[in-house]
C-alpha positions as CSV (number, residue, x, y, z in Angstrom):
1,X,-61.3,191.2,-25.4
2,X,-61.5,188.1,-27.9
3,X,-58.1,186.2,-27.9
4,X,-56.2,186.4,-31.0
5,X,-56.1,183.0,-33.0
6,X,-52.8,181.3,-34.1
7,X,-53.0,183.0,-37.6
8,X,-54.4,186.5,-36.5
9,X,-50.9,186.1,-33.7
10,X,-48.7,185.8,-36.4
11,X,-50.0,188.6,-39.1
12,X,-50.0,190.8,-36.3
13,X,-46.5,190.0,-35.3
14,X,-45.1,190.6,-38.9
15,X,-46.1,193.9,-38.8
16,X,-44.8,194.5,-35.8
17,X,-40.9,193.1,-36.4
18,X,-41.0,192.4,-39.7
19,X,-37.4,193.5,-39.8
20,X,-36.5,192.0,-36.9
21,X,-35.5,187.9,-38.0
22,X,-37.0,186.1,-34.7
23,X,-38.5,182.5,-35.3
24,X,-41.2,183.9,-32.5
25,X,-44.2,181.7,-34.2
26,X,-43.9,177.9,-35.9
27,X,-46.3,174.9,-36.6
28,X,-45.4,171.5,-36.5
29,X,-47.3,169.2,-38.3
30,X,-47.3,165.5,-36.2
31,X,-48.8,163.5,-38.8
32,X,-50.5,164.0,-42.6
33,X,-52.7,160.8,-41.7
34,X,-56.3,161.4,-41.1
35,X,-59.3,159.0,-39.9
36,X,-61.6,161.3,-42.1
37,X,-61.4,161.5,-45.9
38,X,-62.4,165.1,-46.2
39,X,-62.8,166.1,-50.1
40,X,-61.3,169.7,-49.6
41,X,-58.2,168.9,-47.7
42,X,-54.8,170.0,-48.9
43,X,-52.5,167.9,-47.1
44,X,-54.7,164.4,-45.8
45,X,-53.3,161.0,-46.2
46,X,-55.3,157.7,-44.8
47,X,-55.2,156.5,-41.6
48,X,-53.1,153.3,-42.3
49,X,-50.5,154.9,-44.3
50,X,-47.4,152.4,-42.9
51,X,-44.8,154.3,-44.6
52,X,-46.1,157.7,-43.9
53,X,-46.1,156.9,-40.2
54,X,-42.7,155.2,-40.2
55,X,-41.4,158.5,-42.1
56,X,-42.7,160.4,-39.4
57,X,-40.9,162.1,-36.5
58,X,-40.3,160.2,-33.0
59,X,-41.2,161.4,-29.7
60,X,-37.4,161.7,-29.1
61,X,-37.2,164.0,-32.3
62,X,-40.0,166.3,-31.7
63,X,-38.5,166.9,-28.0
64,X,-35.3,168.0,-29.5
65,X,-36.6,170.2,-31.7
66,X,-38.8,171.9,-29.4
67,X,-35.4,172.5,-27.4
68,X,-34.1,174.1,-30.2
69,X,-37.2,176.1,-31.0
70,X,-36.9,177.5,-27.8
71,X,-33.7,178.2,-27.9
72,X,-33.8,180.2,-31.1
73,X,-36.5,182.2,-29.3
74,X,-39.9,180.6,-30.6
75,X,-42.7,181.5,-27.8
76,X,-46.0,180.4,-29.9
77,X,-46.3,177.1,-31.4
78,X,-49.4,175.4,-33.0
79,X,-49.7,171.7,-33.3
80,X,-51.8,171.1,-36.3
81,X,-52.0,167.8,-39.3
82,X,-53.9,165.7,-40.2
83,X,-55.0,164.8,-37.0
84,X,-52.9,165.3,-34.2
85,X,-54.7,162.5,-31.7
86,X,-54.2,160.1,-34.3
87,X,-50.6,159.8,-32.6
88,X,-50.6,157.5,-29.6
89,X,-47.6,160.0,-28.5
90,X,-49.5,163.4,-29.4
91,X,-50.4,164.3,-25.7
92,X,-46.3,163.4,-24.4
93,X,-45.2,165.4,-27.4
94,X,-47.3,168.2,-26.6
95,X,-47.1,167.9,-23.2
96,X,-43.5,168.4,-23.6
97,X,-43.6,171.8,-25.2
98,X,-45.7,173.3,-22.5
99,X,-43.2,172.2,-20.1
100,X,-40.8,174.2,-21.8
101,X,-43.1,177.2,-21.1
102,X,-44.3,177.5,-25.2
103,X,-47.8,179.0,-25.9
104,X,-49.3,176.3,-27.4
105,X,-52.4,176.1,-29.7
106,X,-53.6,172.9,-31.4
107,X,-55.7,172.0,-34.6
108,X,-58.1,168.8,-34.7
109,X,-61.3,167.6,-36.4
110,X,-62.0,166.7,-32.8
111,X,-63.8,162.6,-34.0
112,X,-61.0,161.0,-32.1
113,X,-61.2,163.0,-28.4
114,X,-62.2,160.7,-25.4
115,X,-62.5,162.1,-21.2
116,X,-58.6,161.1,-21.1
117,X,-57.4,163.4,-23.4
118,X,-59.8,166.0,-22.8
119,X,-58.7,165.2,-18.9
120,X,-55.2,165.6,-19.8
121,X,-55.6,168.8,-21.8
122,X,-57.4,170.1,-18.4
123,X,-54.0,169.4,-16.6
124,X,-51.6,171.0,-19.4
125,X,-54.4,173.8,-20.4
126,X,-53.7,175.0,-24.3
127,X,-53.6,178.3,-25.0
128,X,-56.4,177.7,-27.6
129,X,-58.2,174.7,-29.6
130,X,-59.7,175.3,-33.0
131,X,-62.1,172.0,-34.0
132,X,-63.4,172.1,-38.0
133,X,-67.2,171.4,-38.4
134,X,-67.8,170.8,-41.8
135,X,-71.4,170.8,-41.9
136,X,-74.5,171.6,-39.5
137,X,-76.2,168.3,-40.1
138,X,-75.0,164.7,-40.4
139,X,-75.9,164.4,-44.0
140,X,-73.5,167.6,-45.3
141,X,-70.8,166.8,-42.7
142,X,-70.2,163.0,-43.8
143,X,-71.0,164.2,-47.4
144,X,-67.3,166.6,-46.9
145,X,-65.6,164.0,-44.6
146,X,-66.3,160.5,-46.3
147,X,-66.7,158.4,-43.2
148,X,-70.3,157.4,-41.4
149,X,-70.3,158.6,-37.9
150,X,-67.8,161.0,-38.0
151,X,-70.2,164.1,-37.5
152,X,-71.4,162.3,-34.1
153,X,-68.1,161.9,-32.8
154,X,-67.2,165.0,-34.0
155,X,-70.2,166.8,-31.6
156,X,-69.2,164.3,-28.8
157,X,-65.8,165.7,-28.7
158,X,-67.1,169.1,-28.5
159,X,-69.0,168.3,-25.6
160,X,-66.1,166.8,-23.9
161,X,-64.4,170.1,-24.4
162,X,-67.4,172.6,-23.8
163,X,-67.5,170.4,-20.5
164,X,-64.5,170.9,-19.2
165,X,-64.3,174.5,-19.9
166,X,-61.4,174.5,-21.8
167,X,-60.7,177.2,-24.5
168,X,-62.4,176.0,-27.8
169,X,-63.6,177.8,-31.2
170,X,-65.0,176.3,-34.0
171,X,-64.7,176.9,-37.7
172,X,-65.5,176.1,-40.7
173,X,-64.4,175.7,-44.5
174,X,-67.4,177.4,-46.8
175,X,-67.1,175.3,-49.8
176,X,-70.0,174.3,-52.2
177,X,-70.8,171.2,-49.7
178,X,-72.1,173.1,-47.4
179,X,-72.5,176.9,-48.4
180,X,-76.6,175.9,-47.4
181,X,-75.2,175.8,-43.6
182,X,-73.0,178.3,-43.2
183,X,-75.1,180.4,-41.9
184,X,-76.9,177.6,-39.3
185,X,-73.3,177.0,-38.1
186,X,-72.5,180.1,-36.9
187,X,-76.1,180.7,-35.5
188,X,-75.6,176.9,-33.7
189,X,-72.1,177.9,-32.5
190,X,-72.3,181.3,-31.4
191,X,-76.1,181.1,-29.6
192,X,-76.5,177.6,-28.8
193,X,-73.1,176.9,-27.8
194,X,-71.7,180.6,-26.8
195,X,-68.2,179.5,-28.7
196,X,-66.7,181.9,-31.0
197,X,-67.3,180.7,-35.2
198,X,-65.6,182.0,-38.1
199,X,-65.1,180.7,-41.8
200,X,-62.7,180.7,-44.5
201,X,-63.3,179.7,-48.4
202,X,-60.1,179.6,-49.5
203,X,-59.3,176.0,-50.4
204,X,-56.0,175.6,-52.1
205,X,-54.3,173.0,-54.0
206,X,-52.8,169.8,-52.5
207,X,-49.5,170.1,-51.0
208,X,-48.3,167.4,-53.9
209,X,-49.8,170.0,-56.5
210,X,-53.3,168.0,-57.1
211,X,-56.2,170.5,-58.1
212,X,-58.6,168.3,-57.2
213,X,-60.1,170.0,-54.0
214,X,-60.4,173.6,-56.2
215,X,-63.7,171.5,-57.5
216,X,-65.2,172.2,-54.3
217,X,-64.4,176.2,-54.1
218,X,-67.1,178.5,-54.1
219,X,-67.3,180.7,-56.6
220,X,-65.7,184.1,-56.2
221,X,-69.0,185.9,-56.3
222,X,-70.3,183.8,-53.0
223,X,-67.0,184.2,-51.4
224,X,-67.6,187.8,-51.1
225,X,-71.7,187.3,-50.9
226,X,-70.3,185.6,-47.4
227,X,-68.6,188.5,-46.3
228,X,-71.3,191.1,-46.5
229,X,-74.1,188.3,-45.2
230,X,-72.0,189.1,-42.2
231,X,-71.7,192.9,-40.7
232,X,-69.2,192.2,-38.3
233,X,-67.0,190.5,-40.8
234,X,-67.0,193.5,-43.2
235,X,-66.0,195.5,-40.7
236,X,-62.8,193.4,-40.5
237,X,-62.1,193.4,-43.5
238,X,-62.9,197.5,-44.1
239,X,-60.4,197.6,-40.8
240,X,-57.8,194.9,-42.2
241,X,-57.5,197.2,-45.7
242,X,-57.3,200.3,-43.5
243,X,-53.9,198.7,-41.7
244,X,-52.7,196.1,-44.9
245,X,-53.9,198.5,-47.8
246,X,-51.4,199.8,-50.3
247,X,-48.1,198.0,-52.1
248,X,-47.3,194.9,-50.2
249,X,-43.5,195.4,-50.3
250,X,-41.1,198.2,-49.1
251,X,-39.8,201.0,-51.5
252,X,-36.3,199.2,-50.8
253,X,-37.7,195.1,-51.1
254,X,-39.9,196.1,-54.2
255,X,-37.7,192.8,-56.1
256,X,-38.4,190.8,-53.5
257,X,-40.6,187.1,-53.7
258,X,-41.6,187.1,-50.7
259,X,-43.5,189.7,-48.8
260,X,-45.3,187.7,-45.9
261,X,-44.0,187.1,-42.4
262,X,-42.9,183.8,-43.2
263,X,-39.5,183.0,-42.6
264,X,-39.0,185.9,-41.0
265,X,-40.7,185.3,-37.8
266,X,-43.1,181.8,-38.5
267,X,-42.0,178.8,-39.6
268,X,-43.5,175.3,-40.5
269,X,-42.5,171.8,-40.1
270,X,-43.3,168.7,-41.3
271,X,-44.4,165.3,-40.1
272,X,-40.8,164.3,-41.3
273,X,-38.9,167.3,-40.0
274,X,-38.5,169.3,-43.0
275,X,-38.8,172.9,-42.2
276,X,-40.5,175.5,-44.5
277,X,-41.3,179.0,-44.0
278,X,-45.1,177.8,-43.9
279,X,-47.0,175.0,-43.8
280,X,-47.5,175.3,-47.5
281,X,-44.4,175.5,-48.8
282,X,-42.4,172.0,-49.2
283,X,-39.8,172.2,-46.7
284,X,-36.3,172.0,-47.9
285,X,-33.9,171.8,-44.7
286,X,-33.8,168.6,-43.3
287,X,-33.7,169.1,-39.1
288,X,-32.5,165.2,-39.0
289,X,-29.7,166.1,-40.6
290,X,-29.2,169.5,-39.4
291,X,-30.4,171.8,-36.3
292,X,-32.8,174.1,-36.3
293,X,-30.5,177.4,-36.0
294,X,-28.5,176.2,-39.0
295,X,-31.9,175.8,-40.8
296,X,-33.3,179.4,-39.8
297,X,-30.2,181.5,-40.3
298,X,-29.3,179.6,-43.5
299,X,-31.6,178.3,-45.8
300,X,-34.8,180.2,-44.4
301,X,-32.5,183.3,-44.5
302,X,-31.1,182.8,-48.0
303,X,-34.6,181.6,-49.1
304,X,-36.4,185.0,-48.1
305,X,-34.0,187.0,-50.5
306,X,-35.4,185.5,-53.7
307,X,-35.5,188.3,-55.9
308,X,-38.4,188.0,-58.7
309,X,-38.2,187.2,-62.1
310,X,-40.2,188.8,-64.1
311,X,-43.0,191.7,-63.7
312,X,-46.2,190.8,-63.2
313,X,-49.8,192.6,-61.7
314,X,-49.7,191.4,-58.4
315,X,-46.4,193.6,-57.6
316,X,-47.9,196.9,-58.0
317,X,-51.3,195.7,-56.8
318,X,-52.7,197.7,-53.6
319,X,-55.6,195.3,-52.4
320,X,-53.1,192.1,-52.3
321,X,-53.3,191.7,-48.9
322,X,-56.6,191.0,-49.2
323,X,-56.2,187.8,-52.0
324,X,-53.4,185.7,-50.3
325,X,-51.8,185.0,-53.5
326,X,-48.5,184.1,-52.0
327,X,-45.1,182.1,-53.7
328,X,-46.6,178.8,-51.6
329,X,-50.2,179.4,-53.6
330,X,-48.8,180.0,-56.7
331,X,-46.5,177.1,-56.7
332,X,-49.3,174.6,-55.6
333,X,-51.5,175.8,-58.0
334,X,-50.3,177.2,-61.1
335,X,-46.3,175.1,-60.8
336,X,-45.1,178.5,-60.6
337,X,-44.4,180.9,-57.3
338,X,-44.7,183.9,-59.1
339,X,-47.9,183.3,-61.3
340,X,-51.1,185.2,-60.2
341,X,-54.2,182.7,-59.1
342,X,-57.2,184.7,-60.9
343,X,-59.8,183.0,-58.2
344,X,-57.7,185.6,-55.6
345,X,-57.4,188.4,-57.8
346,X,-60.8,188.0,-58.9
347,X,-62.2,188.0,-54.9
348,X,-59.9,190.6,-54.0
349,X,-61.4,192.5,-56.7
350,X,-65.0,192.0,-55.8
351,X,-64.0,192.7,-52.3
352,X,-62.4,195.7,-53.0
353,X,-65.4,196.8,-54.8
354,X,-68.0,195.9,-51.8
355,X,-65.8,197.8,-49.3
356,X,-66.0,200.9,-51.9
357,X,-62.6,200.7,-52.4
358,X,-61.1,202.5,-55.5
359,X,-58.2,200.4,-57.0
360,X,-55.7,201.9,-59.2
361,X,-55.0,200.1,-61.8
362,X,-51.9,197.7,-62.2
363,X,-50.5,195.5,-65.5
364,X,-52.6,193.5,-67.2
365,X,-55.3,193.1,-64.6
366,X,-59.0,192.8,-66.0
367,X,-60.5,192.5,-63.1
368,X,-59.2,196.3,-62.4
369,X,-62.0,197.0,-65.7
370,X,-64.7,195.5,-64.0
């Protein structure tokens, strides 16, 4: 049986105790800076940023919040950025969370792994790795990430890896860069290397509200051109409607903002310990300041019974599941949590329509014409 990734953990876990308030999944980001400069990235910052690294969290901090984590019941924890092994600390500060018997899963680009760290990570074993390859060649990879060499180093710490046996997937972000290799990538990673490969096109805003890496979005016709290139991914999707499909919200929680498992059993942090319900929401509670408990039972709690505002087609919509407009989304893209994102609605649409899905109509929805 495949594992279940971070992500797939954590949807699966909603559904399970969604009314049960347990902080059971969180990600920590350790750092925003990045040695690559990758055009589509929603939260990057350069590798010398001086102030963003004296902002950042110490080992001492990280190590007390993982106590408290633990405490408050948090058995899954993904260590994501930027890139993690940018931090000369990264390997004591996650070391430190397996000791205290978390599952942990971690996020890198993989450029800056040497035969200590992968050594290391043989000793303290993660429960899974997930390395991004942009691009099947050097020319489309350094295109995306900006920096000469990186797609070399990239491959070399995927041998390190592959060597060791340790548990490693690969994936990718389809984007107009390098929709020409998609298909090569998963071909190279699932039969040459035997690792599993999957992809995702939907690039979002910057975490400080820029649009710029929307330029690089497919459109929502190849999103969904994707899908059905791939059988076994259409099946996932036809199986993800049969469990998702329908009103996202409760007969009782119809009012509600938020509908996802956020907050209500995953959490985010930041590189400064501000803690979110996700990694895409700008944390609000400062845990310097405050502990995590007080954080998750107040603000998260209070911040999960936003009522909406106003009516809009996304709440009686039966496919939204299958768009991930979310309050975060809407927020970074359109300055507004409740305003629909028409790239989503349009791709759940057209996905809808591949899966021969009949959607009943809802508000003011043109895509519902089409």
């Amino acid at each position: 049986m495949d594992t279940l990734s971070y992500g797939e953990f954590s949807l699966a876990l909603h559904q399970k105790v969604a009314d049960q308030r347990v902080p059971i999944a969180g990600a920590i980001e350790v750092t925003r800076r990045c040695p690559l400069r990758c055009v589509h990235c929603y939260n990057n910052l350069p590798l010398g940023d001086r102030e963003a690294a004296r902002n950042e969290l110490t080992y001492e901090e990280h190590c007390r919040i993982v106590d408290e984590i633990s405490d408050a019941g948090c058995l899954w924890l993904l260590y994501t950025g930027g890139e993690i092994f940018l931090r000369r600390d990264f390997l004591d500060i996650y070391t430190y969370a397996k000791k205290k018997g978390l599952i942990v899963s971690l996020f890198t680009n993989g450029v800056l792994l040497t035969p200590e760290v992968a050594d290391r990570l043989v000793e303290w074993r993660p429960f899974s790795i997930e390395i991004t390859l942009y691009g099947r060649t050097e020319e489309t990879y350094e295109r995306i990430t900006g920096i000469p060499g990186s797609f070399e180093r990239c491959m070399r710490g995927i041998r390190l890896l592959l060597a060791r046996g340790l548990p490693l997937e690969l994936k990718t972000m389809a984007m107009s860069l390098n929709k020409h290799e998609i298909w090569e990538m998963k071909r190279f990673v699932e039969e040459e290397l035997g690792l599993r490969f999957k992809f995702d096109a939907m690039i979002s805003a910057r975490i400080d509200c820029a649009q710029n890496p929307l330029a690089f979005r497919l459109s929502p016709e190849e999103v969904v051109e994707f899908d059905q290139g791939d059988p076994r991914r259409m099946a996932e999707w036809g199986r993800f409607c049969d469990r998702f499909g329908g009103p996202v919200h409760p007969p009782d929680q119809f009012d509600r903002l938020y509908h996802c498992g956020a907050g209500v059993n995953s959490f985010g942090i930041d590189p400064y310990g501000k803690l979110s319900i996700c990694m895409l929401s700008n944390g609000a509670y400062d845990l310097r300041r405050g502990r995590f408990r007080a954080g998750w039972e107040g603000h998260l709690f209070h911040l999960r019974k936003k009522k909406i505002t106003r009516q809009t087609k996304c709440l009686s919509c039966e496919i939204k599941a299958m768009c991930g407009m979310c309050p975060a989304n809407g927020e970074l893209e359109n300055g507004d949590p409740e305003e629909p994102i028409e790239f989503l609605c349009q791709v759940a649409h057209l996905r809808a329509k591949a899966l021969g899905l009949g959607v009943t109509p809802h508000g003011e929805c043109e895509y519902c014409k089409s």
